[in-house]
N, C-alpha and C positions, 0 to 999 in steps of 0.2 A: 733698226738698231743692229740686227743681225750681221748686217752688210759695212757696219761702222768697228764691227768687232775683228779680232786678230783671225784670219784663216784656219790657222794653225792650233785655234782652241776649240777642243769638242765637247767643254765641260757645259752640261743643263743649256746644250741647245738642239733645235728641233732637227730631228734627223740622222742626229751626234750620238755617239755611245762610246765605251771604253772598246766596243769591238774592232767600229772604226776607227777608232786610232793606232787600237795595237797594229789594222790591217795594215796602215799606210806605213807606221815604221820597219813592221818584219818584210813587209813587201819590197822597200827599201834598198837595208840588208842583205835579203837573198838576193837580188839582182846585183848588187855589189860584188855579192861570194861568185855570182853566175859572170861576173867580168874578172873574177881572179883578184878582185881587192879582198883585202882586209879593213875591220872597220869597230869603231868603238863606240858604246850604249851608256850613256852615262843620265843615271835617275838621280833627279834633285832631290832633299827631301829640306822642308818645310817648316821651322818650330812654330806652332799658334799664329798660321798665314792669317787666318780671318779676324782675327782679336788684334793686330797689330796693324790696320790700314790707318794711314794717317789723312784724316778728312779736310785738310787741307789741299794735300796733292789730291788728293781724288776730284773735289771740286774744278781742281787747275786739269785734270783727266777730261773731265766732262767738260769743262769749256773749248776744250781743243777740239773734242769731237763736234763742235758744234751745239752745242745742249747750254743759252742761253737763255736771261728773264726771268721770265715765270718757270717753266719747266726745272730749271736750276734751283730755284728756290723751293720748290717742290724735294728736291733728292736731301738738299742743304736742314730743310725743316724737319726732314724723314732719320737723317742722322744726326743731328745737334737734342739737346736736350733729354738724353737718356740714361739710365741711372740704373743699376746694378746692387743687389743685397747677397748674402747668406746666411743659410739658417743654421744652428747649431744646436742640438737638441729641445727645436721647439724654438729659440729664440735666436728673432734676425738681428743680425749686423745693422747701423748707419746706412742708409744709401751712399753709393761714392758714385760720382760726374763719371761719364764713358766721356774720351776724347778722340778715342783711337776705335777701329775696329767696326766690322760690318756688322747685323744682325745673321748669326748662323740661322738658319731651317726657315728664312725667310726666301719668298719668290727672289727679292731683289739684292739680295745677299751676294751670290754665287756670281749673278747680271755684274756686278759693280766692282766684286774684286777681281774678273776679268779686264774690265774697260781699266782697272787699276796698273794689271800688270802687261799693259798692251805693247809698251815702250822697249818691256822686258827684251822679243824678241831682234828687234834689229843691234840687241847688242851682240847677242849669241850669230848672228848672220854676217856679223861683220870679223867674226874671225873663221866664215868658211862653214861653221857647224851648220846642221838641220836640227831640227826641234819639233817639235810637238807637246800641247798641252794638255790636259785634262783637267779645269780647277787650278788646285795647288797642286797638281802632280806634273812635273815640267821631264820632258827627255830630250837630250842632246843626241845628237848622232854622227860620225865623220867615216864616210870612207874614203882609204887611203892604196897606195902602193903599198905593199910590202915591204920593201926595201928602204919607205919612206923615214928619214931620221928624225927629222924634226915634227913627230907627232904628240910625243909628251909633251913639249916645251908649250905646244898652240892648247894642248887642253889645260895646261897651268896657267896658261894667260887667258883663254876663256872664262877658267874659273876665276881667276881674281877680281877681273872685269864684272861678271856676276856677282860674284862680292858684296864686291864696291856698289853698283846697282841698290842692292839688298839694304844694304848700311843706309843709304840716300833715301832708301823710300821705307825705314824702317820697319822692313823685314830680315827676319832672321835665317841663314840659309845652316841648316845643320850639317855640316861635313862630317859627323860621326857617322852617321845614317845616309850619308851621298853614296850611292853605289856607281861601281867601275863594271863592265861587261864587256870583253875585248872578244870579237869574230875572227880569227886567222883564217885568210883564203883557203887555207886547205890543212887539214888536221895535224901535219908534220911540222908546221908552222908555229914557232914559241914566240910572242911578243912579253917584255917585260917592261910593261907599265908600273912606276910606283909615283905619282901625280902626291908634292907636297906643296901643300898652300896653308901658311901662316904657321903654326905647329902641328898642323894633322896633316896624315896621309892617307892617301885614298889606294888601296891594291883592290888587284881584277879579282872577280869572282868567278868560277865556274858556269853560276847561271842567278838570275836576278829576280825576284818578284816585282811584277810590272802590273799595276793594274789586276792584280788579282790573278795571272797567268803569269809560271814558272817560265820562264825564257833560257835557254843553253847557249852555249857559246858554238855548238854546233847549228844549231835553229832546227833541229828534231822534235822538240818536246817533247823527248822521255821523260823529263823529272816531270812535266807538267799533267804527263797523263799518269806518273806513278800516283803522284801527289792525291790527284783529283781521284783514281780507283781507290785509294785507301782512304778517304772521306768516306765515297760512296759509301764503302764495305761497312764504314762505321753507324753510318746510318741505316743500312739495310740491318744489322745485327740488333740495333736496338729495335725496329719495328717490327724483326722475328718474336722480340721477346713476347710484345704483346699483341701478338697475331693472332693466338687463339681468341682475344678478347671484344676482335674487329669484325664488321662486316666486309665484304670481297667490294665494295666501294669506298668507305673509307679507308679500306688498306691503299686500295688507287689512286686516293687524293694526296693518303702522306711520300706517298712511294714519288709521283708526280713532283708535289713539293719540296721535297728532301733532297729526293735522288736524280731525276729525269733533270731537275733544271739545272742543276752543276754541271750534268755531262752536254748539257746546252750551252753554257755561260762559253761566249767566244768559240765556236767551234770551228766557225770559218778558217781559224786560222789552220786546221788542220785538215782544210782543203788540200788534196795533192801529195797527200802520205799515205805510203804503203799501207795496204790493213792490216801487215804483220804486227806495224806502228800503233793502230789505233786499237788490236784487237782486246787491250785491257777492258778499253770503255764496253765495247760489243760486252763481253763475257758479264759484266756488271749489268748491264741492260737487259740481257737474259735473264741474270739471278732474279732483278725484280721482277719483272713479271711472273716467272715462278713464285715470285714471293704472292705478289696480288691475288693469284689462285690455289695460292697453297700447293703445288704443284713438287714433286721431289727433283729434285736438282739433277738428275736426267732425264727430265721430260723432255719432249721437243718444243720447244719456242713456236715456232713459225704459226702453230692455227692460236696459242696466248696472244701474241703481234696483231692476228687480223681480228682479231675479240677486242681488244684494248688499242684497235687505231693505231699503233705504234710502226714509226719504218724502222728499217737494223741504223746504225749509228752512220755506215757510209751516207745511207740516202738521205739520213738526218741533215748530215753536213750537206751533201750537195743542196738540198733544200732551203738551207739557210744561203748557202754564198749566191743560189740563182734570183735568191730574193733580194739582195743586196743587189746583184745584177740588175733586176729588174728598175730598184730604184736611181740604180745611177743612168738607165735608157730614159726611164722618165724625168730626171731633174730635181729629184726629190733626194739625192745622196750629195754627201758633204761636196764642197768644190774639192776637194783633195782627191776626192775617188775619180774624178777626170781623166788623169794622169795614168790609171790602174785600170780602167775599163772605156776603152772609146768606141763612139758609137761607131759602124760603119759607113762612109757617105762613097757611094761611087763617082766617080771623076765623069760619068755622061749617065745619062738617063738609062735606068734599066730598071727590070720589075723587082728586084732583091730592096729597092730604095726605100719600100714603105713596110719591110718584115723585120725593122729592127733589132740586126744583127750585131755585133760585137767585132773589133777586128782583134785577129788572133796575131799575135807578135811572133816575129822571126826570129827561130832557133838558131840560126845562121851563127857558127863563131862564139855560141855560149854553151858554158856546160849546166849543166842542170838547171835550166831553167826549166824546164819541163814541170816543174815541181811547184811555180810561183801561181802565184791567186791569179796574177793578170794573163798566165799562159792556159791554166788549165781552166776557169771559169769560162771566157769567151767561147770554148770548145764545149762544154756542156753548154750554154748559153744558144749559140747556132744549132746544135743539135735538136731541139728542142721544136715540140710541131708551129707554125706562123700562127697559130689560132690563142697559141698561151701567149707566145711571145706578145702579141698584140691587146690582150687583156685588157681593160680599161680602165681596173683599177684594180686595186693591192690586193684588196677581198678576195676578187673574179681570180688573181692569178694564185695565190695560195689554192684557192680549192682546187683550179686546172691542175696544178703543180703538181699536190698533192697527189691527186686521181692517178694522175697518169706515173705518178711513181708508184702508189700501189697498186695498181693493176698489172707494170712492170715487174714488178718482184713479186706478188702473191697470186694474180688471177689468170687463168684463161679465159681470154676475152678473142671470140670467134670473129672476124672481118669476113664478111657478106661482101660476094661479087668481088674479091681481090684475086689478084695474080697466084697462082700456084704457091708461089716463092716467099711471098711475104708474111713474116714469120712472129709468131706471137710465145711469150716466156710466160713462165711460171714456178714458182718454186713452194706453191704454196698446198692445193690439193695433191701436186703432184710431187714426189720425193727428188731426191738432188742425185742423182748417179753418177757423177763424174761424166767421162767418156762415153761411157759405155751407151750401147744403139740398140735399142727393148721395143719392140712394138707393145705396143698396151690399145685396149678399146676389143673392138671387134672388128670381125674383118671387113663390113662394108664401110667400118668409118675407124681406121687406125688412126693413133698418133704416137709418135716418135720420140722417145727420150732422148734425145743428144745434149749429155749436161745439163743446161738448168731450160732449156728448151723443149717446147711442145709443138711440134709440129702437124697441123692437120690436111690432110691431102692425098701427102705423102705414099705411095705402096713398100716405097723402099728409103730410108733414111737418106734427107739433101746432103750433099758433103758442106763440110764442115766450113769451107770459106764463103758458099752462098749464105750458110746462119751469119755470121759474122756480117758480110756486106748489108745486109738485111735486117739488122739488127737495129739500127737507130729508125726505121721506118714502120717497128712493129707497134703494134696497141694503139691506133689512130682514134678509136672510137671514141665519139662525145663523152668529156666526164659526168658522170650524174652524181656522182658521191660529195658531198660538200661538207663532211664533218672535215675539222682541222684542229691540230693540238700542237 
C-alpha cells in the first residue's frame, strides 16, 4: 500500500517522521538560497480535515488504486453505518448517522485520508510548486529568480486551484491560518508579497511554525532555538521546585522526559550550524544535568555527561543526522532522502565499493552550501571507521556510533602497536587548555596537552597540522560500550 501512496506524504508511515520532512524541505530551500534564488514556504492550514471526508469519493479513491470486491467492501462496511452522541451533564443526545469523516485515533483513519487527498498533489505540481505532506499538514514551496515578476500571480493561482480542489472534495481550506514565508537570496533583498484570494489575504511572515519547528526567513533557527531554550528553562524551573523531594534518578527520568527530548525533537536540522548558533541548547543541557545531581550551576559538566551517558548537543546532532545517514545507505529512509544522500558507486571496480560511502557534492559556484545536510552529513558519513559504516543493523550501529563518539570527546583510549603519530582526544579526565603545550604524566610516559588533545609518545609536543591530519584516524579501538539513550 505503501508503494500506491503519494511520495510526497510522510504522515503514520514506516520510516516517515516530521523530521524528514522538515529535512527535505529546508534542504530544498538552502540549496535554492546556495544558487542565489529566492523562494516562498507556503503552510496550508486545515478546518476539521478528518470529520469532513466525503465516503463516497474516498470509495471512488480506493477503487482507482486498484482496491476492488471484497477488500472494498471491507473499507465500505468499516465506514458506512456509524453514529455519533453527546453527553451533557450526564445525559446523552440522539445518536445522529456519520456520512462524512474518517474515524480519528483509528490505525486506518490517517491510512485513508491520505489515499483521500492523493490527487491533491498533481494539482500543486502543475503550477511549478513543490509540496510535501504531513497528514493534514500540506507545504508548498517555489524557488524563483529574484528578479522574477510574475511570482504572486502563480501562487494566487495555485491557491485558488487548491481551493477549488478543497470545495470538490469537501474540504475546508482555512486561509485565515494559511501562512506565507518568503526566503530572499540574500538578506538586502525585499519581496512584497500580499497573495489575495476571494476576500482574505495572505502577508509574509518573518518565520512560520512548521511541524512544531520555528522556521526564519533567513533558515538560521534563531527563533527556533530561542523558542525551544525558553520551554526548556521552564521546565527545568518547575522540576528545581521539587527537587529536594526527588531521588537523583527520578530527577533523570523527568529531566530526560521534559527537557532532553525537545532539545532532540528535529535536531538534524541543525546539522551545520555554527555552535555560537546552537550554544543556547548546549547551556540548557548543562543546567540539567547540574539539575539531576543537584550540582551548583558552576560545576563542571563534563564528568555529570560521562555519569549520565549524555554527549554535548553537537555530537547529539551529529549522531542523529549519521543515523538518518545510515538509513538511507541501507534502504530503509523515505525515497525522498535519495536526492539528499547518494550512495557512492565507482565507475570500475575498486575496494572503496563495498564501505558504503556517501558522495560529497560539489561546492564548485555555490555559496554557502557548506552548510546543507546533503554537504556536511556525507563528510561526517566518510569519516567515519568502514567497521560502523558496515553495521548490520540499526542496533549494532547506534552502539558503534555512540562508542566511538564518547570515547572521542570524553576518554583516553591508548592504541597498541600504532605509529608514533596517531593521535587520540580527550576532554574528559583531562582539562581543555586551549593552545597551550603542558607536559603532564611522568617523564618515562608523558602526554601532551595540545587543546583538547592527548598525546602519548610524544618527548616534545607534534605540531599542530600533524594533530589535525590525524585526527579523523584517532580512537580506532573496538567499541565495548553498548549503553544508548
Amino acid at each position: 500500500m505503501n508503494n500506491q501512496l503519494d511520495a510526497n506524504q510522510s504522515g503514520f508511515k514506516k520510516g516517515h517522521s516530521t523530521e524528514t520532512a522538515l529535512l527535505s524541505v529546508t534542504e530544498a530551500l538552502r540549496i535554492a538560497k546556495a544558487a542565489s534564488k529566492s523562494s516562498v514556504l507556503i503552510l496550508l492550514d486545515l478546518s476539521a480535515a478528518f470529520d469532513t471526508v466525503n465516503h463516497q469519493i474516498l470509495m471512488s479513491s480506493l477503487s482507482a488504486l486498484g482496491i476492488t470486491g471484497t477488500s472494498l467492501h471491507w473499507f465500505e462496511s468499516y465506514l458506512t453505518g456509524r453514529s455519533f452522541r453527546v453527553a451533557w451533564r450526564g445525559e446523552p443526545s440522539r445518536a445522529h448517522h456519520l456520512t462524512t469523516g474518517v474515524p480519528q485515533g483509528s490505525v486506518l483513519g490517517p491510512l485513508l485520508f491520505s489515499i483521500y487527498t492523493t490527487s491533491l498533489g498533481h494539482i500543486i505540481q502543475a503550477h511549478g510548486f513543490s509540496y510535501h505532506c504531513y497528514a493534514d499538514d500540506t507545504q508548498l514551496f517555489l524557488s524563483f529568480q529574484p528578479d522574477d515578476p510574475t511570482v504572486a500571480a502563480r501562487i494566487s493561482s495555485c491557491l485558488a486551484d487548491i481551493s477549488t480542489w478543497m470545495k470538490e472534495h469537501h474540504l475546508q481550506l482555512n486561509l485565515a491560518k494559511t501562512e506565507l514565508l518568503v526566503l530572499p537570496a540574500n538578506p538586502s533583498l525585499q519581496h512584497d508579497f500580499t497573495i489575495q484570494l476571494d476576500s482574505s489575504s495572505i502577508t509574509p511572515s518573518r518565520s512560520v511554525r512548521n511541524l512544531g519547528v520555528t522556521v526564519d526567513d533567513q533558515l538560521t533557527f534563531t527563533d527556533h532555538i530561542s523558542k525551544t531554550a525558553r520551554s526548556c528553562r521552564f521546565a527545568l524551573h518547575n522540576i528545581r521546585k521539587i527537587r529536594p523531594f526527588l531521588i537523583e534518578h527520578a530527577t533523570q527520568l523527568l529531566v530526560q522526559a521534559l527537557v532532553i527530548t525537545r532539545l532532540d525533537y528535529c535536531n538534524a536540522l541543525l546539522a551545520g550550524l555554527p555552535s555560537c548558533a546552537t550554544k543556547p541548547l548546549q547551556m540548557i543541557k548543562n543546567a540539567a544535568a547540574r539539575l539531576v545531581f543537584n550540582e551548583p550551576k558552576r560545576a563542571h559538566v563534563t564528568p555529570l555527561f560521562i555519569s549520565l551517558h549524555w554527549l554535548p548537543l553537537s555530537a547529539r546532532i551529529k549522531f542523529k543526522a549519521l543515523t538518518l545517514a545510515y538509513r538511507s545507505v541501507t534502504g530503509s529512509a523515505p525515497s525522498y532522502f535519495h536526492s539528499l544522500l547518494q550512495v557512492y558507486i565507482p565507475t570500475r571496480s575498486l575496494r572503496s565499493v563495498n564501505e558504503r560511502r556517501l558522495v560529497v557534492p560539489s561546492q564548485r559556484a555555490k555559496k554557502s552550501l557548506s552548510r546543507t545536510f546533503s554537504s556536511t552529513v556525507p563528510c561526517w558519513w566518510n569519516d567515519l571507521p568502514t567497521g560502523i559504516r558496515n553495521a548490520e543493523s540499526m542496533t549494532t550501529f547506534k552502539k558503534e556510533l555512540k562508542t566511538l563518539l564518547f570515547r572521542l570527546l570524553y576518554s583516553y583510549v591508548p592504541i597498541r602497536d600504532a605509529p608514533i603519530d596517531r593521535l587520540v582526544t580527550g576532554i574528559g579526565r583531562f582539562s581543555r587548555i586551549g593552545r597551550d603545550r603542558r607536559p603532564a604524566g611522568s617523564a618515562n610516559n608523558r602526554f601532551f596537552k595540545v587543546g583538547i588533545y592527548e598525546v602519548k609518545g610524544y618527548q616534545t609536543p607534534p605540531p599542530q597540522k600533524k594533530i589535525d591530519a590525524h585526527f579523523n584516524t584517532a580512537c580506532l579501538a573496538p567499541p565495548t560500550d553498548s549503553r544508548v539513550t
